[in-house]
N, C-alpha and C positions, 0 to 999 in steps of 0.2 A: 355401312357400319361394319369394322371388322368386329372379328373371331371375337377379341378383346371385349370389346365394348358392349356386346352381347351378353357376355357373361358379366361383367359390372353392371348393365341394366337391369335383367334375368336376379340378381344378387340385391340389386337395391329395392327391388319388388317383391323380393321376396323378406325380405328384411321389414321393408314398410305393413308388410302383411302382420306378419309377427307380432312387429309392435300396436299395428291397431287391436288386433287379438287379445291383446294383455290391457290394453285400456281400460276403459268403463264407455259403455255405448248405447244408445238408446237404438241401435238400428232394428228393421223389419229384418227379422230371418225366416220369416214364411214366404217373401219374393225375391227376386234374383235368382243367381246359380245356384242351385240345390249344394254345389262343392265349395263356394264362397261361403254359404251359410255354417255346411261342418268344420271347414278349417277354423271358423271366427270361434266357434266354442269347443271345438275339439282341441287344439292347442293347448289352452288352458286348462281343460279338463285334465288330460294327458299329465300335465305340467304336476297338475295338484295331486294325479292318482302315486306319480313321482314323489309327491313329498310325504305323503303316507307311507310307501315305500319304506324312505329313507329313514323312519321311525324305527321301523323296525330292523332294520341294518344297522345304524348306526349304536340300538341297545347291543345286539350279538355279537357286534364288534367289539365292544370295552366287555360287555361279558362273557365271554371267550378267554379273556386271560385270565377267568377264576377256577377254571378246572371244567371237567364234563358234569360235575352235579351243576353248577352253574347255571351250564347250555340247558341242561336237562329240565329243570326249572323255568326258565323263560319258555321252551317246546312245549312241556306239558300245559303251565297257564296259556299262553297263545292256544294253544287247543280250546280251554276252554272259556277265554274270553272271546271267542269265534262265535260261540253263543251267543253273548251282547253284538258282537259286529253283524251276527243274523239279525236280529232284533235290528240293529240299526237300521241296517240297510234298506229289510222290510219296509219298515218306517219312512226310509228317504225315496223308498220307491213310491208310496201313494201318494206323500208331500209333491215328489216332481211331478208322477202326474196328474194330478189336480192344481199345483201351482202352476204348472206348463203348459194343459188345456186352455184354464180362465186368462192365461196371459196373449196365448193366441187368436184366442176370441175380445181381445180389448177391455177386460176387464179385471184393472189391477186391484181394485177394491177387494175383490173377489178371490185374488190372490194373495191378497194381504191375509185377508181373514184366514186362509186357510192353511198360513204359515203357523199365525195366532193361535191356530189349534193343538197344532203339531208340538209349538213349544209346552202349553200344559197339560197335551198326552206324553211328552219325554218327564216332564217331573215325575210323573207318577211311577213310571215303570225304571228311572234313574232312582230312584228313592230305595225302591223294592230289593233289584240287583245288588246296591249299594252294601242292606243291611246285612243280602247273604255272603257276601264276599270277604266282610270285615269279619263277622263271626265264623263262617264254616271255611274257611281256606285249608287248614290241614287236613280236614276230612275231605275238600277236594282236589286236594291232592290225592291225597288217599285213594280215592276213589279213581285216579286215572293211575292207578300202577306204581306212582311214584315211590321209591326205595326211602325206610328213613333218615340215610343222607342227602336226599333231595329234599323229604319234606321239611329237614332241622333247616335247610339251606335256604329254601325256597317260601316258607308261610307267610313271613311276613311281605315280601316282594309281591304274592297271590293276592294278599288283603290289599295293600295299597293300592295297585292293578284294578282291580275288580269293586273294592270300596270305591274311587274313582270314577265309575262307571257313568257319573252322569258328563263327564269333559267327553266322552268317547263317541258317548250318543248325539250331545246337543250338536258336537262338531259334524256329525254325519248329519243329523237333519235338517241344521241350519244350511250348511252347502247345499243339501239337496234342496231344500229350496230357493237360495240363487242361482244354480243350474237350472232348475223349473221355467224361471223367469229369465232364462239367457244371460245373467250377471255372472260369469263364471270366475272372471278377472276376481273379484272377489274371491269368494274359497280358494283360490290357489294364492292369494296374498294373506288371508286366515293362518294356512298351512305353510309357508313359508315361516310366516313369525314364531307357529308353534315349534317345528324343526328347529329354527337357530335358538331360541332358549333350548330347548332338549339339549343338541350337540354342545353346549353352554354346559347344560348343567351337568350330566352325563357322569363327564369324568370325574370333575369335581367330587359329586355325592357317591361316587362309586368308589373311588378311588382316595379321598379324603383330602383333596389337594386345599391348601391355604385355609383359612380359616371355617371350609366345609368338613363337617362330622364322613367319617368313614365309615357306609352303613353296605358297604358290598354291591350284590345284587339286588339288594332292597332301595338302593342309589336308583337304578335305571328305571324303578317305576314312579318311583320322587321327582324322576326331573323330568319323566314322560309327562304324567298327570300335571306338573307346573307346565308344561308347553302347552298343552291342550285347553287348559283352564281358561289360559292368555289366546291361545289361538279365541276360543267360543268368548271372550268378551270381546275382542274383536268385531266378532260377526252380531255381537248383538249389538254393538254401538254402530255399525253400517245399517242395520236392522231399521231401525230409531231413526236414522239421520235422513232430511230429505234431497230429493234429486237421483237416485236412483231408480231401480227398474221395480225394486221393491222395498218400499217402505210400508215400515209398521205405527198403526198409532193405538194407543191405549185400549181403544173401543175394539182394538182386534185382538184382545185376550179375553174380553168377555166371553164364556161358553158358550158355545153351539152345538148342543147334542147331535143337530142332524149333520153337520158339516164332521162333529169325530166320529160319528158313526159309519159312515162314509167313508171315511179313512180309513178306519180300523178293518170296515172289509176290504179295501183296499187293496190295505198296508199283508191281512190275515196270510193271502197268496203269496205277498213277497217275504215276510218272515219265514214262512212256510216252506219256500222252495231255499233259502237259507240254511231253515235249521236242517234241514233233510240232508241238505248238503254237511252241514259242520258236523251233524251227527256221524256222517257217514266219515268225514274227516276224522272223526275222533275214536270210529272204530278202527280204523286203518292206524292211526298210531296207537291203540292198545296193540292191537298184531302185531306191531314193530316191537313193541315194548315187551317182544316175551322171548328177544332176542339178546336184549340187554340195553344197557344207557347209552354206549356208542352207537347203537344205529338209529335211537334218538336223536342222539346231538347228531348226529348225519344229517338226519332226513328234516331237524329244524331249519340247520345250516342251508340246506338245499332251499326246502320253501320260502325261508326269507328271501335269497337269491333271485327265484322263482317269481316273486311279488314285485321287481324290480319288470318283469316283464309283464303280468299278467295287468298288475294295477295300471300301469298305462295304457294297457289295451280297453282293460276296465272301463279307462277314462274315454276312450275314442266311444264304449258304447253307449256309455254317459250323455254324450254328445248326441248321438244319434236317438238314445230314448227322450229327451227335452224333445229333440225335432221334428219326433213325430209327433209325440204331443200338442206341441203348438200349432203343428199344419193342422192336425184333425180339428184343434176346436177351430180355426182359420176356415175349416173346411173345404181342405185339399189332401183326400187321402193318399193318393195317388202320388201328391209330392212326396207324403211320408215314405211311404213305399220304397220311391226310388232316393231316396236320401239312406234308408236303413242299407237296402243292395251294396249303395258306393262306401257304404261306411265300412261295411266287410270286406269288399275289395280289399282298402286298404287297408284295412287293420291283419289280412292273411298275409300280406305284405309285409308287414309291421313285425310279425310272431316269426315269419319264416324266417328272417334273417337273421333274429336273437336266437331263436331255436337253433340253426348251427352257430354261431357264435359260439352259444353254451355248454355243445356239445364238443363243441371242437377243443376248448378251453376250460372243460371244466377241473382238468388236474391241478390248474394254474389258478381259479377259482377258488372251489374250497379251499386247497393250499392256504390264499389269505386268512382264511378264518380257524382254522388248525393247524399242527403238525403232529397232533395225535394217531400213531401207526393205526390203533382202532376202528379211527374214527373217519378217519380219509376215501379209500376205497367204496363207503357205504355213502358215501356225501358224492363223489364222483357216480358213481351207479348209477343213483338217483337222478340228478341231473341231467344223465343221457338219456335215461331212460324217459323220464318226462318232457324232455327239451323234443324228442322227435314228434311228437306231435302237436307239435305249436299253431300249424297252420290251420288244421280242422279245429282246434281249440278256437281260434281268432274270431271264424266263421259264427259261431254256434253262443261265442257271448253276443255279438252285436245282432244278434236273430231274439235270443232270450231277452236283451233289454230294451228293444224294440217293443216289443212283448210287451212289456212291463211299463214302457212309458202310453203303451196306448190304454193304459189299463187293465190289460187281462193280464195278473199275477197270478192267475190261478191254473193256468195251462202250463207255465213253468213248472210248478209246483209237484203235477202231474208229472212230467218228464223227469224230473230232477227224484222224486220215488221209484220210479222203474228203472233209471240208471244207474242210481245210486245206491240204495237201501237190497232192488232185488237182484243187481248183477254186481257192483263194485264190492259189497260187504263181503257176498261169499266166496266172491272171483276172488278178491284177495287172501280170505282164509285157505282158502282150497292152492292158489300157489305157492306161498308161501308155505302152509306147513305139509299139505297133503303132496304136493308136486315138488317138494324139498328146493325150493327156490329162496326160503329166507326170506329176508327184506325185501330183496331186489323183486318177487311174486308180487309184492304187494305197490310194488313202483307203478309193474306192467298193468292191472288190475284197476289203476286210477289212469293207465294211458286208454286203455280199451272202455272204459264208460266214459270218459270226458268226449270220445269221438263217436260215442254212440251217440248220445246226447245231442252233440253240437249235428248230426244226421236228421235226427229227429224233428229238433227246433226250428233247422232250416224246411223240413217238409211241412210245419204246421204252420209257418209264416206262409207262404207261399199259397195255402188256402186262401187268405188274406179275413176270414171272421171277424181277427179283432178291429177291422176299418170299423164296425157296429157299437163297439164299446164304449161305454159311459165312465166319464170320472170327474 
């Protein structure tokens, strides 16, 4: 066989792999190659954390041509609908591992039920968020610093965003539980369909093209919330339908106190190490915020960018928290084990090569999304300065969601307050205004706890404790 022909075999195997990936499949992924098993759902994970991703690129990109109140307004709600994506996530972390446990252990019933629960624990708490976001939006605004040409600009954008809040949730929990249950193909076809309506509507409502009302930046939460809405009936008409990995029947929305109780402790750790987290995000951009609105719009610019690497990585640990799950209840720790190890291999793999990328090109970056003299420099900074620590970053999520898929939410939670809350908060006040660093103090301040962290995470996996964990 020549040189040639290697490389077109090597190419159509790997192509074949792909596409079985993206399929729909009832295969065993607690035997065979521990590396077969994470390509088959890490692809698509990856694929879908991508199209999350591009949500929020795709809004900062049409809104970016309304000025820096604009930016400023998408940065500061994105702040504080991180809140709800804490809550979400929380949520989709006890959903996967109790849907990804009982599916390992052969018992899809068990998993149905426990999706069932999940959807009329998000009513409740989609209801709640809902009512505070429609009513108090300028006050929260307010409340995170916002100037009042951001709030005149931004309230209704906040309410629609936020009033929405139940498309944001169910789309997180619903995926996470066909992740749970290894149907990943799913949510990344979810998230696809919600993406091209968005990219759809975007302009359109933002911009007032053709017979759509021109409603500014109050557009790009109009045709988010229409993507999302469409994405989650999606998932709930695959939900419903049989021949899947996971199907739902009626009798699995009956209440089960002891199955949401369960969850909710669950779930308590992974909101938990969440909110600690977006709290602490959220003090770090008040510190930005006392610098002015360009190193806002900087440093939004930057982390959407940002999410284009992390969400994918996200998605590889996605992958790898289902797989532990399913080995454990399978009862094969040890496969978990070494499935979480390979995952971080390659996901420090994955960061380190964006990481310079990002730094190498980050003039040429931002650039796309300003040419604000401002605003520029502060959007570059950021990027190098976060982009250098990509690789320990890599390491320390798929240890954390490993964590999280064996059940213990509550050890992150731990780590993520002591890196977070008692070094990142004051690290950043203290460079920024005490050590006259600015913005840029408060960039370094989120590189040095995310590596503390990811130190840590890796040392308390490696105990191996959570193999004992119950979910």
């Amino acid at each position: 066989m020549t040189g040639a022909d290697r490389t077109r075999s090597a190419t159509r195997r790997l192509t074949d792999f792909v596409g079985e990936s993206l399929r729909d499949s009832n295969s065993d992924l607690t035997s065979g190659p521990t590396r077969r098993a994470l390509g088959l759902l890490a692809i698509p994970m990856m694929l879908e954390m991508s199209m999350e991703a591009i949500f929020a690129v795709v809004d900062i990109a049409f809104v970016s041509r309304l000025g820096v109140n604009a930016i400023a307004t998408v940065g500061i709600t994105e702040a504080l609908v991180t809140v709800l994506y804490a809550i979400s996530i929380g949520l989709g972390m006890g959903v996967t591992a109790m849907v990804s446990r009982r599916t390992g252990a052969g018992d899809p019933d068990g998993a149905a039920q426990a999706a069932g629960q999940a959807i009329l624990l998000g009513a409740v708490i989609a209801l709640a968020i809902g009512i505070i976001g429609v009513i108090y939006a300028a006050d929260l605004l307010q409340m995170m610093g916002a100037s009042g040409a951001v709030v005149e600009t931004g309230q209704r954008y906040t309410a629609v965003l936020i009033g929405g809040s139940a498309s944001i949730l169910y789309l997180f929990l619903l995926n996470a539980a066909f992740r749970g249950a290894g149907d990943a193909p799913v949510a990344l076809r979810a998230l696809v369909l919600a993406n091209s309506i968005n990219i759809a509507l975007d302009p359109c409502l933002i911009f007032g093209l053709g017979p759509f009302p021109e409603l500014g930046v109050t557009g790009a939460a109009v045709a988010t919330t229409i993507g999302r809405s469409i994405g989650v009936l999606y998932l709930a008409y695959r939900l419903f339908s049989p021949g899947g990995r996971l199907q739902l029947l009626p009798r699995h929305l009956a209440l089960h106190a002891d199955l949401i109780g369960r969850m909710v402790r669950l779930s308590i750790g992974g909101i938990g190490q969440f909110l600690i987290a977006t709290a602490s995000w959220i003090a770090v951009i008040r510190i930005v915020a006392l610098f002015g609105s360009a190193p806002i719009a900087a440093y939004t610019i930057a982390i959407r960018m940002l999410e284009f690497v992390f969400l994918p990585a996200w998605g590889l640990g996605n992958a790898a928290a289902a797989l532990v799950g399913q080995n454990l209840g399978a009862g094969k720790p040890d496969r978990a084990q070494h499935t979480a190890y390979e995952a971080a291999r390659y996901n420090a793999l994955f960061m380190a090569v964006l990481g310079i990328v990002l730094v190498a090109f980050a003039p040429l970056i931002v650039g796309l999304f300003t040419s604000d003299e401002a605003v520029l420099p502060y959007g570059i900074s950021c990027l190098r300065i976060l982009g250098v620590g990509f690789p320990i970053y890599a390491v320390g999520m798929i240890m954390v969601q490993a964590l999280n898929g064996a059940g213990d939410t509550y050890t992150p939670s731990l780590l993520n307050f002591i890196c977070f809350w008692l070094m990142q908060i004051p690290l950043a006040y203290w460079l920024s205004s005490q050590a006259g660093l600015g913005p840029n103090g408060a960039f370094a301040a989120v590189v040095a706890s995310e590596s503390a962290l990811s130190i840590l995470a890796w040392l308390v996996f490696r105990r191996g404790n959570w193999k004992s964990r119950q979910a």
